[in-house]
mmCIF file of the C-alpha atoms, coordinates in Angstrom:
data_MODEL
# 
_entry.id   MODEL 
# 
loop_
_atom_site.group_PDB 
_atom_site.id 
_atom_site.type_symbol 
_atom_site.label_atom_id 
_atom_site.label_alt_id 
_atom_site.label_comp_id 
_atom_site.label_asym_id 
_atom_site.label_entity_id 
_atom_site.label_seq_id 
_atom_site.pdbx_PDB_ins_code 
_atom_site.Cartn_x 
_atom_site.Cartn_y 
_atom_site.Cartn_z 
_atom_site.occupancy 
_atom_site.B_iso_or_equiv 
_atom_site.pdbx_formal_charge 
_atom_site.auth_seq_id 
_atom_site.auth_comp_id 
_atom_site.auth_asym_id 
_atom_site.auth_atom_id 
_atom_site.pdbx_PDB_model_num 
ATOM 1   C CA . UNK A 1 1   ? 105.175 104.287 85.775  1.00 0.00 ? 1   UNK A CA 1 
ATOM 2   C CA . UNK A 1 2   ? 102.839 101.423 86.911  1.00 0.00 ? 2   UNK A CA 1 
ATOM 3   C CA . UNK A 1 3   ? 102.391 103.506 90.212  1.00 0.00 ? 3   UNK A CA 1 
ATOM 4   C CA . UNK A 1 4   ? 101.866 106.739 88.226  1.00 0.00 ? 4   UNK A CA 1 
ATOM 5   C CA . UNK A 1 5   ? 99.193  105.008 86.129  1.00 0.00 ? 5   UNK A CA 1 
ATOM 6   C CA . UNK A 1 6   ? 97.557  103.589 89.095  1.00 0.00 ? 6   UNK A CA 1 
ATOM 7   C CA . UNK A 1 7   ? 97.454  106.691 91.069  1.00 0.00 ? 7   UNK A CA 1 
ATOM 8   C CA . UNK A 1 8   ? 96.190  108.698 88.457  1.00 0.00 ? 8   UNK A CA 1 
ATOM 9   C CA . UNK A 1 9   ? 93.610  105.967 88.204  1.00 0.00 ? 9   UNK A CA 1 
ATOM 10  C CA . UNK A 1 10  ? 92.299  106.372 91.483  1.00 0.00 ? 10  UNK A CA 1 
ATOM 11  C CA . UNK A 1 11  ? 92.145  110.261 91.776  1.00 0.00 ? 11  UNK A CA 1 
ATOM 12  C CA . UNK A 1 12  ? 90.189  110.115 88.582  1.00 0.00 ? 12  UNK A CA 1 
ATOM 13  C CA . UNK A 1 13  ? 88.329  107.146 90.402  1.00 0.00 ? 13  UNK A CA 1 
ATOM 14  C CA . UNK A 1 14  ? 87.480  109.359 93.290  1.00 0.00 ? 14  UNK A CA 1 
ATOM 15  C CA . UNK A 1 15  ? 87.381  113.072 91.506  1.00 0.00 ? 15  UNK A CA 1 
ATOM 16  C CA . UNK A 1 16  ? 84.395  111.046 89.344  1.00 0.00 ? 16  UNK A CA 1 
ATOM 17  C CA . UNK A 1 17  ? 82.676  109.874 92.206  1.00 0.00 ? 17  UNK A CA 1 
ATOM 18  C CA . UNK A 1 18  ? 82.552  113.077 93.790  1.00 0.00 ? 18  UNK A CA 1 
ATOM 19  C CA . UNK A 1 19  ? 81.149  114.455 91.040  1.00 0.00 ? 19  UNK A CA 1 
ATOM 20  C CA . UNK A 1 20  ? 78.171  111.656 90.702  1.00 0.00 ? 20  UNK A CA 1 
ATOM 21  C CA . UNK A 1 21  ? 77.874  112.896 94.269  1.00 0.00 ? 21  UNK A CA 1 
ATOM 22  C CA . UNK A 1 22  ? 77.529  116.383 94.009  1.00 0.00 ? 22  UNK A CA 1 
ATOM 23  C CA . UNK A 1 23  ? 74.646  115.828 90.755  1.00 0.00 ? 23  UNK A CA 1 
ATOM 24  C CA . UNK A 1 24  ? 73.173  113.342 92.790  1.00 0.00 ? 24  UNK A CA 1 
ATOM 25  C CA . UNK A 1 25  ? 72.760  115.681 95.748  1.00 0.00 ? 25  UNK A CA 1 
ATOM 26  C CA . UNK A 1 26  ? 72.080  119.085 93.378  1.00 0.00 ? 26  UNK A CA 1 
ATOM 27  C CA . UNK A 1 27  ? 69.184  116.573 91.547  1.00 0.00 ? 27  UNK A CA 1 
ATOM 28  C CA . UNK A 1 28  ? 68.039  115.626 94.713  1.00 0.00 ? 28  UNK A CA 1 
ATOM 29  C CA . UNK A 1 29  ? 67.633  119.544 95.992  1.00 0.00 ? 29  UNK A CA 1 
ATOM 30  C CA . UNK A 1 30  ? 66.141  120.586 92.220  1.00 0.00 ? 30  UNK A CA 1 
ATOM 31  C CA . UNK A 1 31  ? 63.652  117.399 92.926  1.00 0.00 ? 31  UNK A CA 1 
ATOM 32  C CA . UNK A 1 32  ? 62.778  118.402 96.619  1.00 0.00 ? 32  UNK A CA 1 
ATOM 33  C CA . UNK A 1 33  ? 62.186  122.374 95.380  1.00 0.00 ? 33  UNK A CA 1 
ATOM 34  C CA . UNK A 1 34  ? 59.762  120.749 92.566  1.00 0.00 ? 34  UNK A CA 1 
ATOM 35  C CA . UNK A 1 35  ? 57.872  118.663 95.185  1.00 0.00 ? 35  UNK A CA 1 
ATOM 36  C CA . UNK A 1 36  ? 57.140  121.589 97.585  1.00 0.00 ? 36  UNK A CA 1 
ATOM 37  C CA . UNK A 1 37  ? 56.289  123.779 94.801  1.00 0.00 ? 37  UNK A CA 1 
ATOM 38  C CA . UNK A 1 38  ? 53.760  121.349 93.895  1.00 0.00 ? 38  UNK A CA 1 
ATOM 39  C CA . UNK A 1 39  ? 52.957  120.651 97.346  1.00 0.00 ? 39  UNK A CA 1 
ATOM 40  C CA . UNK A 1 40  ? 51.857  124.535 97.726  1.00 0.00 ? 40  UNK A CA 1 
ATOM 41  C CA . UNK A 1 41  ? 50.052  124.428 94.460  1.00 0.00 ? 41  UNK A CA 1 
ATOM 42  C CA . UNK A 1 42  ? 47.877  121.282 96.163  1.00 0.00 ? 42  UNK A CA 1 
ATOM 43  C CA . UNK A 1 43  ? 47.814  122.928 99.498  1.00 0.00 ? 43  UNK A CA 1 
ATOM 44  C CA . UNK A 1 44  ? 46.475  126.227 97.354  1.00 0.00 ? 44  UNK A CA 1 
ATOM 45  C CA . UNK A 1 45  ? 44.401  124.441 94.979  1.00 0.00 ? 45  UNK A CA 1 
ATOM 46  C CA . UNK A 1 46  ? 42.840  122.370 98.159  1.00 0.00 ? 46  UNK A CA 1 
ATOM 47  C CA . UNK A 1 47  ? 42.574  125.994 100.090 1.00 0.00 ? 47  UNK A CA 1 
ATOM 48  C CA . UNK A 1 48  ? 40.812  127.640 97.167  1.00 0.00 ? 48  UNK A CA 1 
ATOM 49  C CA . UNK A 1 49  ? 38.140  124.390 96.793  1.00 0.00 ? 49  UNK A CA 1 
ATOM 50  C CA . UNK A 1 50  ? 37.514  124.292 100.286 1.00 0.00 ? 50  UNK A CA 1 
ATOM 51  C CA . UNK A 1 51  ? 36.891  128.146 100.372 1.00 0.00 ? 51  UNK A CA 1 
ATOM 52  C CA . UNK A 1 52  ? 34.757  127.769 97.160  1.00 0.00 ? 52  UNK A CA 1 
ATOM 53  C CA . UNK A 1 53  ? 32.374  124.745 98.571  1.00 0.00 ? 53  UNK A CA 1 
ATOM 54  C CA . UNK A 1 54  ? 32.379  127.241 102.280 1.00 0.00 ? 54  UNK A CA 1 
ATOM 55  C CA . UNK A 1 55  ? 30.496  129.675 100.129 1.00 0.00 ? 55  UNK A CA 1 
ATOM 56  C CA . UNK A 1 56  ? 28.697  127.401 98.420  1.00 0.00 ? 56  UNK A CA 1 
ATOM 57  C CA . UNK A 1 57  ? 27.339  126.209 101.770 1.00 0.00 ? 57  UNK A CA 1 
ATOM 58  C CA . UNK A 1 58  ? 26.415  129.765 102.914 1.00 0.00 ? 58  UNK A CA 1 
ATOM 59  C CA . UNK A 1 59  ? 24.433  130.901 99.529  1.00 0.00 ? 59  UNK A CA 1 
ATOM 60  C CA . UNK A 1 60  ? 22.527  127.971 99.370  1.00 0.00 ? 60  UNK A CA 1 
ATOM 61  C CA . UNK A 1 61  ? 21.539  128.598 103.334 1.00 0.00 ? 61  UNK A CA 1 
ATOM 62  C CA . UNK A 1 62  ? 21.181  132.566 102.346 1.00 0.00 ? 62  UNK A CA 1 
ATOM 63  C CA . UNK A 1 63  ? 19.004  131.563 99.240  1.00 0.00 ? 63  UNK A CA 1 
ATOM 64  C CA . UNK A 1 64  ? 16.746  129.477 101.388 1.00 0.00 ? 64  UNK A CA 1 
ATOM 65  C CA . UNK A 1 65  ? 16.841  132.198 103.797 1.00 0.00 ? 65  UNK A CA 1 
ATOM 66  C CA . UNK A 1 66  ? 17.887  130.052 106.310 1.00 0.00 ? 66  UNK A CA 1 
ATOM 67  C CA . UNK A 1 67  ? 20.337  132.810 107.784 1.00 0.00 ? 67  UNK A CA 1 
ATOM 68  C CA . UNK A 1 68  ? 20.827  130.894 111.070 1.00 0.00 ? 68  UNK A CA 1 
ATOM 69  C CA . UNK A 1 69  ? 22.366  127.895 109.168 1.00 0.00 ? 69  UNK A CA 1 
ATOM 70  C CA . UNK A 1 70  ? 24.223  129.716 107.532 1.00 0.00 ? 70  UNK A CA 1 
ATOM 71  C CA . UNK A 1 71  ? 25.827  132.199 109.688 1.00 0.00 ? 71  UNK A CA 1 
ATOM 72  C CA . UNK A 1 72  ? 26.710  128.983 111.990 1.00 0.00 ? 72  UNK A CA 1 
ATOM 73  C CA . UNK A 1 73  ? 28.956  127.652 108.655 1.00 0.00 ? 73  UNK A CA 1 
ATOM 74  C CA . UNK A 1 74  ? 30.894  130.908 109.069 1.00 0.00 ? 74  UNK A CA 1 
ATOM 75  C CA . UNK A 1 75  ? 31.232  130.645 112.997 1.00 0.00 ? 75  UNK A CA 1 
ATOM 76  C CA . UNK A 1 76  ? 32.367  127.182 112.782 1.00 0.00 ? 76  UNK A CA 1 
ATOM 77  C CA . UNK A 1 77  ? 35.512  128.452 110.353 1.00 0.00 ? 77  UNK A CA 1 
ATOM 78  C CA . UNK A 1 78  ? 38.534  127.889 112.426 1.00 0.00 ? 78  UNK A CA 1 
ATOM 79  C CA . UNK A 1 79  ? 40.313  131.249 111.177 1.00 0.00 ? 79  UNK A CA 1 
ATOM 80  C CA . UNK A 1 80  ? 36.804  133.073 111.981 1.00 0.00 ? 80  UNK A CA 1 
ATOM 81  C CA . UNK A 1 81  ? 37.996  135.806 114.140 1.00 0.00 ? 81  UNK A CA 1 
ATOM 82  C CA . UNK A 1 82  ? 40.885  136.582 112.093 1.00 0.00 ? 82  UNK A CA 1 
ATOM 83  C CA . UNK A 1 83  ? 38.960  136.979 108.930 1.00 0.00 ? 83  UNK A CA 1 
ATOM 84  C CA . UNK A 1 84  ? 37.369  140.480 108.437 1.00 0.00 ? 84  UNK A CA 1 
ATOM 85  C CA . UNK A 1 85  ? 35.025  138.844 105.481 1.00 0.00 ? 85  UNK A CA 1 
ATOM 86  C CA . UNK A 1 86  ? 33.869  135.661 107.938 1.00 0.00 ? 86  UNK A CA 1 
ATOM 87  C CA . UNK A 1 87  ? 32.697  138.262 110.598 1.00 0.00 ? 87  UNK A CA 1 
ATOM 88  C CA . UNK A 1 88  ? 31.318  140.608 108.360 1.00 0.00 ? 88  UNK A CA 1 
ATOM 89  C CA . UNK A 1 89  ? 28.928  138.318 106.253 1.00 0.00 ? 89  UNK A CA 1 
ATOM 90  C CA . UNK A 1 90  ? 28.186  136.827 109.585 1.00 0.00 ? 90  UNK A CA 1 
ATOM 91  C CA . UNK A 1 91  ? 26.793  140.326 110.801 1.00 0.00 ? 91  UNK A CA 1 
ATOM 92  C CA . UNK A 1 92  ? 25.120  140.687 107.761 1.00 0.00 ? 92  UNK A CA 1 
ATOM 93  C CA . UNK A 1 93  ? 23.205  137.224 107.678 1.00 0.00 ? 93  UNK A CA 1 
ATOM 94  C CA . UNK A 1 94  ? 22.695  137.902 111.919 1.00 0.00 ? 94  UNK A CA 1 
ATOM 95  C CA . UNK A 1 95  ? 20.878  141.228 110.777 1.00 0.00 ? 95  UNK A CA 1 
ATOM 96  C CA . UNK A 1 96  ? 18.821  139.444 108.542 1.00 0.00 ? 96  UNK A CA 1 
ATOM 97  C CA . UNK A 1 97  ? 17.659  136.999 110.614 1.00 0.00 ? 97  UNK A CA 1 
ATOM 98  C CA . UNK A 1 98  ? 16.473  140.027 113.549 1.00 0.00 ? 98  UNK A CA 1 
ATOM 99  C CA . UNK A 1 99  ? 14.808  141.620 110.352 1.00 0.00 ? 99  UNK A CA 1 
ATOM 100 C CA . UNK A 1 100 ? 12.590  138.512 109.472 1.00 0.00 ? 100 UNK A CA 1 
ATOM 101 C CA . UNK A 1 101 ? 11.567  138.546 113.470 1.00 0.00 ? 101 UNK A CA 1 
ATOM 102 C CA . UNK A 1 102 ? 10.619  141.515 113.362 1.00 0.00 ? 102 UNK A CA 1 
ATOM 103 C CA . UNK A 1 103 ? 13.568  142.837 115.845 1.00 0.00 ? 103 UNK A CA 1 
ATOM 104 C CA . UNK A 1 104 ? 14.865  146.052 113.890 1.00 0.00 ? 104 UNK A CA 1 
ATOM 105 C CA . UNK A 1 105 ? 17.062  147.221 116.955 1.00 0.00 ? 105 UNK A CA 1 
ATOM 106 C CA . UNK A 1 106 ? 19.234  144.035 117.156 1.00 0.00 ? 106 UNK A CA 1 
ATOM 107 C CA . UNK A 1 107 ? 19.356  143.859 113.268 1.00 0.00 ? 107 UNK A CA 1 
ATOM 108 C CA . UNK A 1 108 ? 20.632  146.969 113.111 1.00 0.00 ? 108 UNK A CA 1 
ATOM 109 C CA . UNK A 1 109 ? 22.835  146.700 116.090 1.00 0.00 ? 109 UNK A CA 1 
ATOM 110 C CA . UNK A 1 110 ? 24.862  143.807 113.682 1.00 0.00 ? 110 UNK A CA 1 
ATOM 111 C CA . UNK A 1 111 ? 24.570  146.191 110.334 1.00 0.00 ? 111 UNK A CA 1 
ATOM 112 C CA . UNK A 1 112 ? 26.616  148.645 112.632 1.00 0.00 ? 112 UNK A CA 1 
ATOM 113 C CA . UNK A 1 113 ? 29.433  146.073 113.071 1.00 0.00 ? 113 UNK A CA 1 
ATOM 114 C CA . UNK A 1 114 ? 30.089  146.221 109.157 1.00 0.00 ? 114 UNK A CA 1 
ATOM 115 C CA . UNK A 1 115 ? 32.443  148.506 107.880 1.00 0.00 ? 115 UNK A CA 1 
ATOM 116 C CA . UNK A 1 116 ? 31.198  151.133 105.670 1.00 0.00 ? 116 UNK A CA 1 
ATOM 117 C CA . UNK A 1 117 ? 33.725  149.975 102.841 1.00 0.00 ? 117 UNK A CA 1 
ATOM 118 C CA . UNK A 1 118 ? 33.764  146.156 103.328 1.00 0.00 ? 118 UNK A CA 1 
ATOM 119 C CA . UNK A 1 119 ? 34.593  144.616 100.047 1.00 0.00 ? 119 UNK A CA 1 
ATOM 120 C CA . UNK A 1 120 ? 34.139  140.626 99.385  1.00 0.00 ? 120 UNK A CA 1 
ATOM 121 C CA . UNK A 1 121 ? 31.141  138.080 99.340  1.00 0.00 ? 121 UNK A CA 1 
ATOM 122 C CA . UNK A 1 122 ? 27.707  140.122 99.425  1.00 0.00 ? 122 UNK A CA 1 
ATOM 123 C CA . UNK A 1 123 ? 28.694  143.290 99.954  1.00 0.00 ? 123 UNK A CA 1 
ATOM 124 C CA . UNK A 1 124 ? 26.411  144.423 97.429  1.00 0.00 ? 124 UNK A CA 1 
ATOM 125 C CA . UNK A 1 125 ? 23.180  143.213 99.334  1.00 0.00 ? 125 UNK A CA 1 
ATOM 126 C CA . UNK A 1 126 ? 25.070  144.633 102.674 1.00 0.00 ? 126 UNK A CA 1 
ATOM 127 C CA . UNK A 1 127 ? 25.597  148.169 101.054 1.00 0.00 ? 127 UNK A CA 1 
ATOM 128 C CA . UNK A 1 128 ? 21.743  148.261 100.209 1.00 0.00 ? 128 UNK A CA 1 
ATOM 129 C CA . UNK A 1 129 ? 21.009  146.740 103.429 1.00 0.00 ? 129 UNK A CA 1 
ATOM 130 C CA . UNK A 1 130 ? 22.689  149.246 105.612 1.00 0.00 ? 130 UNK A CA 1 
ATOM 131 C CA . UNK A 1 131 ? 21.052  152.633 102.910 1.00 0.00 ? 131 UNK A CA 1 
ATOM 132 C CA . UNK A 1 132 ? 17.621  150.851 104.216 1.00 0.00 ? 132 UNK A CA 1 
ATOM 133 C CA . UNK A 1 133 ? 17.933  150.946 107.430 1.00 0.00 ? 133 UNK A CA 1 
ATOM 134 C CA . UNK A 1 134 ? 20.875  154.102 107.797 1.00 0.00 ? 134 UNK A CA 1 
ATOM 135 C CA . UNK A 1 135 ? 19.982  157.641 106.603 1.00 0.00 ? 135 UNK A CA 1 
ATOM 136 C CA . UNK A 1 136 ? 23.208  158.637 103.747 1.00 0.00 ? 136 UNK A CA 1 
ATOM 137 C CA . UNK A 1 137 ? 24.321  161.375 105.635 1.00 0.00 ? 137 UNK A CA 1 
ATOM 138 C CA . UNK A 1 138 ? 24.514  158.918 108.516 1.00 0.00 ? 138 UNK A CA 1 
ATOM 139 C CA . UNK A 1 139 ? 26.785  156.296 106.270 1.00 0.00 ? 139 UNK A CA 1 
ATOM 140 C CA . UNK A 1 140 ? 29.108  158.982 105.071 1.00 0.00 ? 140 UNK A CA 1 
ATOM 141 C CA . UNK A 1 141 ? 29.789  160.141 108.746 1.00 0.00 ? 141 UNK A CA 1 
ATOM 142 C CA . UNK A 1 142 ? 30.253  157.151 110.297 1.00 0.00 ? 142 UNK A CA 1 
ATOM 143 C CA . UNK A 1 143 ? 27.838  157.856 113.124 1.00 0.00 ? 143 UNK A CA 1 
ATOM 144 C CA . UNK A 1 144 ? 24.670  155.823 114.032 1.00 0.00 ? 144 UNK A CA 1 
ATOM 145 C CA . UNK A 1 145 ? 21.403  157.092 114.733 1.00 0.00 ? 145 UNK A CA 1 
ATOM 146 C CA . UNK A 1 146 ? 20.411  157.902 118.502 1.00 0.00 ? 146 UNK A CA 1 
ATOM 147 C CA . UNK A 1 147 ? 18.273  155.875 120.506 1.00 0.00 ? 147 UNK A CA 1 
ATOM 148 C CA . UNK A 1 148 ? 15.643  157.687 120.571 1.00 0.00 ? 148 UNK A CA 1 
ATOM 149 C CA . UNK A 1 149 ? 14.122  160.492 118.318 1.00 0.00 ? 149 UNK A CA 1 
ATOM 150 C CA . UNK A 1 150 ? 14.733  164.066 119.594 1.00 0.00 ? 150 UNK A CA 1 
ATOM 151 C CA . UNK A 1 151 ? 13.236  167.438 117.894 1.00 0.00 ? 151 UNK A CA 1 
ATOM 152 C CA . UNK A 1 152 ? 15.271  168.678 115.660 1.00 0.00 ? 152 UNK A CA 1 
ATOM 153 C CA . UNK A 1 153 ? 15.657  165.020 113.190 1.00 0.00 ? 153 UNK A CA 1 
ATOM 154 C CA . UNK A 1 154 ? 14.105  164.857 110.121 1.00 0.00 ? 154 UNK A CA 1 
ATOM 155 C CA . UNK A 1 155 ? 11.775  162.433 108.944 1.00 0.00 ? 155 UNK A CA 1 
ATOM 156 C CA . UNK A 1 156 ? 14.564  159.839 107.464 1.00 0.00 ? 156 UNK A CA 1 
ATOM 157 C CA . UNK A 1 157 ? 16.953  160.408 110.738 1.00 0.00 ? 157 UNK A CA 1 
ATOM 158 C CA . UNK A 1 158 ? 13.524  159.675 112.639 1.00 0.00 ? 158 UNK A CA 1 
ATOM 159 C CA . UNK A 1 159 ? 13.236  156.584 110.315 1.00 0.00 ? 159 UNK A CA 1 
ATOM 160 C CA . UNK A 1 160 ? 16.680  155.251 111.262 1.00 0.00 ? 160 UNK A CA 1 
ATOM 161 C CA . UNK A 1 161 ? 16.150  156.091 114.825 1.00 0.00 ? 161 UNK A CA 1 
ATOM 162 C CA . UNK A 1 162 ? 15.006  153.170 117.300 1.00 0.00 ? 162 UNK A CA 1 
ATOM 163 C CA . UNK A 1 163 ? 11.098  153.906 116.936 1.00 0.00 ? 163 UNK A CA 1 
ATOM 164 C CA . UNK A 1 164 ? 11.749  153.076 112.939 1.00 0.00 ? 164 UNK A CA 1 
ATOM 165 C CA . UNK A 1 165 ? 8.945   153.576 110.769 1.00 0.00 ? 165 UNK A CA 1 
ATOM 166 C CA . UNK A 1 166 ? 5.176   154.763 111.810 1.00 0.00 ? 166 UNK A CA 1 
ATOM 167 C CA . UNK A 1 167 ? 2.463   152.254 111.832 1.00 0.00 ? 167 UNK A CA 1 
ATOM 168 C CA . UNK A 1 168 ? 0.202   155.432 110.229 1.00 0.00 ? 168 UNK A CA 1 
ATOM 169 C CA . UNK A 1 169 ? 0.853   158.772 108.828 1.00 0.00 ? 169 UNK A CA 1 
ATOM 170 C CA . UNK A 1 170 ? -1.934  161.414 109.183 1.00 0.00 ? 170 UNK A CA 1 
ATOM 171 C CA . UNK A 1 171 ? -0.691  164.376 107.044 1.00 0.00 ? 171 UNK A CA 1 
ATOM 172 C CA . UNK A 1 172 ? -2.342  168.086 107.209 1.00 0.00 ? 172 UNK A CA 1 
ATOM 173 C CA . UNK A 1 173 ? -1.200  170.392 104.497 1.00 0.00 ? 173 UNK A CA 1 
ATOM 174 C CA . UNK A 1 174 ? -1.909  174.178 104.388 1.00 0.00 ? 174 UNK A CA 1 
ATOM 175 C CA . UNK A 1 175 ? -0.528  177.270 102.472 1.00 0.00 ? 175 UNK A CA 1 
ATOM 176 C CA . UNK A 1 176 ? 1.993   177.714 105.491 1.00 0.00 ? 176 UNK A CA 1 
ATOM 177 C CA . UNK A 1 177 ? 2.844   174.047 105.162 1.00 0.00 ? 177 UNK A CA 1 
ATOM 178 C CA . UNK A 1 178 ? 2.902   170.275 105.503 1.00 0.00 ? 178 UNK A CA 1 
ATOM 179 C CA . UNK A 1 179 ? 2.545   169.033 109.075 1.00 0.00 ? 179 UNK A CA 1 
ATOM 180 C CA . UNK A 1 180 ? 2.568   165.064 109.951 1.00 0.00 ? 180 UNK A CA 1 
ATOM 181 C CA . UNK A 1 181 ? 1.749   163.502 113.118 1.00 0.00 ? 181 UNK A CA 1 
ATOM 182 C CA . UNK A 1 182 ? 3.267   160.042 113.233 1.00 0.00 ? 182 UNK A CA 1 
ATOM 183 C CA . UNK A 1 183 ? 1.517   157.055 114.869 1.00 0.00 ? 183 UNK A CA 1 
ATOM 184 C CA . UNK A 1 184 ? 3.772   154.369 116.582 1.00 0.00 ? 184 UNK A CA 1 
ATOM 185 C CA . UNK A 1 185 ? 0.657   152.703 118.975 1.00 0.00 ? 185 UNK A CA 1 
ATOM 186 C CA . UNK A 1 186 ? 1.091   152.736 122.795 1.00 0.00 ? 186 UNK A CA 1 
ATOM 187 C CA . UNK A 1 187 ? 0.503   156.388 123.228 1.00 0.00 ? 187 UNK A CA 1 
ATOM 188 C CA . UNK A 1 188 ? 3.954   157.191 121.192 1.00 0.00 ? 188 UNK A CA 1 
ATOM 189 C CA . UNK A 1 189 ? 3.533   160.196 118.506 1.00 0.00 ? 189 UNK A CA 1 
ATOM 190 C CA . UNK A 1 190 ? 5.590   162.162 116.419 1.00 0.00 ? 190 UNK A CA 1 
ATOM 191 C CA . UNK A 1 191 ? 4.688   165.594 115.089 1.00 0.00 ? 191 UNK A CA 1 
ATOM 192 C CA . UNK A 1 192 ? 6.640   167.642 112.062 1.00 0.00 ? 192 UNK A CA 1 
ATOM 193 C CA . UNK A 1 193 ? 6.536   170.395 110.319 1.00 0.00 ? 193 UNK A CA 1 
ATOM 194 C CA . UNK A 1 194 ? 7.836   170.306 106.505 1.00 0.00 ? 194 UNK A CA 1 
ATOM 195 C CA . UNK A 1 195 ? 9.457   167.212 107.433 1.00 0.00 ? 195 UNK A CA 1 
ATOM 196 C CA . UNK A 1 196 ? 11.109  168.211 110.756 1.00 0.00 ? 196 UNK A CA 1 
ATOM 197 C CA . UNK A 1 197 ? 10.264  167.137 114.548 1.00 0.00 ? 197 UNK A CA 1 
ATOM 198 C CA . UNK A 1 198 ? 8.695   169.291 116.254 1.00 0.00 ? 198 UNK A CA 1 
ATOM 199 C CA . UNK A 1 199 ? 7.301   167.614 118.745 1.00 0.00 ? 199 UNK A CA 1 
ATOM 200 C CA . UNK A 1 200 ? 7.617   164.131 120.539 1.00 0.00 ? 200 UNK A CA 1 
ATOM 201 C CA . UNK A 1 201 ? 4.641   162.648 122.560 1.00 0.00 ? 201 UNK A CA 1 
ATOM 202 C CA . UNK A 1 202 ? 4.980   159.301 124.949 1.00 0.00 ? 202 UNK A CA 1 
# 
């Protein structure tokens, strides 16, 4: 009986320690699950600060209309080709920066790299940006204006084209009509008729 009592001791001996064993481990797994969830909340949280004080960085450049510095924060982003928004503002703010120099052609050239639905940081100011300097029709149909103006444009596809806008307008109207004759300096003209070209001079 002594031998039955001891035995039994031991299996309940052992049966208990396996048991510790098994919490132990299923506390240990419960614990590790809580410390990477918390992990990926600090990993997010840290993500979603980092991201916050990036922008910060670039509005504070835009505001200042320093468009260089800022563009070069966006660059410098290690996931920058991968990120559609990155590239996009970075167009935006290159665009800008042609504008203020007086380059219309290159600004343009980065407006064009923009999607026409592009949705995140500015896309307000890029929407209006690319209306100024992009006839509607021309938006809607995903085309781009020609180099050059050709008879035939009217006088907002001759705006978007690469001659721009006229230093001077001399306008004639009659009862048969409005006719302009558009001055771009350097012997360049433009003549239309009701607000179509008619005629190109260079």
């Amino acid at each position: 009986m002594r031998k039955y009592i001891l035995w039994l001791f031991v299996v309940m001996t052992l049966t208990a320690c396996g048991v510790n064993e098994q919490t132990a481990d299923q506390s240990s797994s419960i614990n590790q699950e809580n410390a990477n969830d918390s992990t990926e909340e600090v990993t997010e949280n840290k993500s979603s600060e980092i991201k916050s004080d990036l922008w910060s960085q670039v509005d504070s450049a835009y505001q200042d209309k320093e468009y260089r510095k800022a563009y070069r924060i966006l660059f410098r982003q290690k996931d920058f080709r991968e990120n559609e928004e990155y590239q996009s503002v970075y167009n935006y703010l290159s665009a800008l920066e042609y504008f203020d120099s007086g380059n219309i052609n290159a600004g343009r050239d980065y407006l064009k790299e923009i999607p026409n639905d592009f949705k995140g940081n500015y896309d307000s100011e890029i929407m209006r940006e690319k209306q100024k300097y992009f006839s509607e029709v021309v938006l809607q149909n995903h085309k781009y204006p020609t180099d050059k103006p050709v008879i035939g444009l009217t006088a907002t596809e001759v705006l978007t084209s690469t001659w721009g806008k006229p230093q001077k307008k001399n306008t004639t109207t009659t009862k048969n009509g409005k006719r302009e004759q558009w001055v771009y300096g350097s012997g360049r003209y433009i003549y239309l008729e009701d607000g179509i070209v008619t005629a190109i001079q260079e």
